[in-house]
C-alpha positions as CSV (number, residue, x, y, z in Angstrom):
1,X,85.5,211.0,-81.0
2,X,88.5,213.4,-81.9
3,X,90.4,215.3,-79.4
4,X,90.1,219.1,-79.5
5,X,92.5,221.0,-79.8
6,X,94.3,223.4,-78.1
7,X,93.8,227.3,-78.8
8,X,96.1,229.9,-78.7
9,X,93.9,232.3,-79.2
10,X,89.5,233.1,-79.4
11,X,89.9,233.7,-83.1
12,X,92.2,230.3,-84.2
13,X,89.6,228.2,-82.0
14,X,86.7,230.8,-83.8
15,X,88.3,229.6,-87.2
16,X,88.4,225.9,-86.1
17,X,84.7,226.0,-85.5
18,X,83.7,227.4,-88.5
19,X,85.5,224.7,-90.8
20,X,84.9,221.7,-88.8
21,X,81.7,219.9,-87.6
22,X,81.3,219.6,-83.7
23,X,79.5,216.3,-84.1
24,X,83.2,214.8,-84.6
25,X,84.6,215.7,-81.3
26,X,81.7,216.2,-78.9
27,X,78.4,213.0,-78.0
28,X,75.6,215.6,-78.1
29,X,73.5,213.1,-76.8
30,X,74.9,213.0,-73.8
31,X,74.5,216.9,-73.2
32,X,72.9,218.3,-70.7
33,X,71.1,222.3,-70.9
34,X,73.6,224.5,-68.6
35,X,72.4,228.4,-67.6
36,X,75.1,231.2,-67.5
37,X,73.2,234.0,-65.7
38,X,75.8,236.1,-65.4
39,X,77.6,235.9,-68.6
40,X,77.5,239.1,-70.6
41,X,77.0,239.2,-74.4
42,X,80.2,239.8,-75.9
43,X,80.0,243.9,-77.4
44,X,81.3,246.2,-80.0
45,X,81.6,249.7,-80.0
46,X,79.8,251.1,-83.5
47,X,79.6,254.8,-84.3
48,X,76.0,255.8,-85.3
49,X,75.1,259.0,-86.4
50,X,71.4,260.4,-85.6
51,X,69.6,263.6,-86.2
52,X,70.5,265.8,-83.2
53,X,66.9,266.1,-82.9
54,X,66.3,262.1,-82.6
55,X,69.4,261.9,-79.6
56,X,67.2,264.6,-78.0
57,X,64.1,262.9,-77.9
58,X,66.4,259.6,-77.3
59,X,67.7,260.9,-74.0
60,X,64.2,262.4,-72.6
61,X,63.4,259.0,-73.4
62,X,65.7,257.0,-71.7
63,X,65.3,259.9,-68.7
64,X,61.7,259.3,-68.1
65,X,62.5,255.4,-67.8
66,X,66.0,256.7,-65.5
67,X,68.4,255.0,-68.0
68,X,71.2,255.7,-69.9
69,X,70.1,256.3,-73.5
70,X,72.6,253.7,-75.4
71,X,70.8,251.2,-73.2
72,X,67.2,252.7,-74.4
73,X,68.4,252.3,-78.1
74,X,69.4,249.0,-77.4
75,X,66.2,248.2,-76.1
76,X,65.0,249.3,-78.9
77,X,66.8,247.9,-81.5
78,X,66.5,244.3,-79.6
79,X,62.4,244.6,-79.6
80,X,62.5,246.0,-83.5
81,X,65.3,242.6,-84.3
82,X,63.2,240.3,-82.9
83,X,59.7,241.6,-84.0
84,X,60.9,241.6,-87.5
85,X,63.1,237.9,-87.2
86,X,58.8,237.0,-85.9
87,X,57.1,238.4,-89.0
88,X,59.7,236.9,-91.5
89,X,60.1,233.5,-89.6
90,X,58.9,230.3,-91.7
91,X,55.2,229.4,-90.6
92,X,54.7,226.2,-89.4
93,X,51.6,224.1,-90.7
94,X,48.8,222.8,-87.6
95,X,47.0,219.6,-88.5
């Protein structure tokens, strides 16, 4: 196995990975399933313009369900991503 290397920063070891193969430098076999339950998903900020009318209905939304409304459109957007990755995944054939 190769060593890995040291990384000065998240993007130069971001860049490493993407142009080299992990199977030189790690025994996947030996890996074992780990669970992070408080790591957060790394976020960006976007700027999204809406209809004044749809932020409306977006914030009575999220105020029924007592949530902040960038947390109801992520909802959203997550159930929509995922439906639609569902409906367009390959089928796989039963025998």
């Amino acid at each position: 196995m190769k060593e890995i290397p040291k990384f000065r920063s998240e993007e130069e070891e971001q860049q490493f990975w993407a142009e080299h193969d992990s199977t030189d430098f790690v025994d996947w076999s030996n890996a074992q399933r780990a669970v992070f339950p408080n790591l957060k998903p790394s976020t960006k900020t976007i700027s999204l313009r809406l209809p004044e009318s749809m932020l409306e209905e977006l914030k009575l939304l999220a105020n029924r369900n007592d949530i902040p409304y960038q947390t109801l459109v992520k909802v959203f957007l997550s159930e929509r991503i995922q439906s639609e990755l569902e409906k367009h995944a390959p089928r796989t054939i039963k025998s």
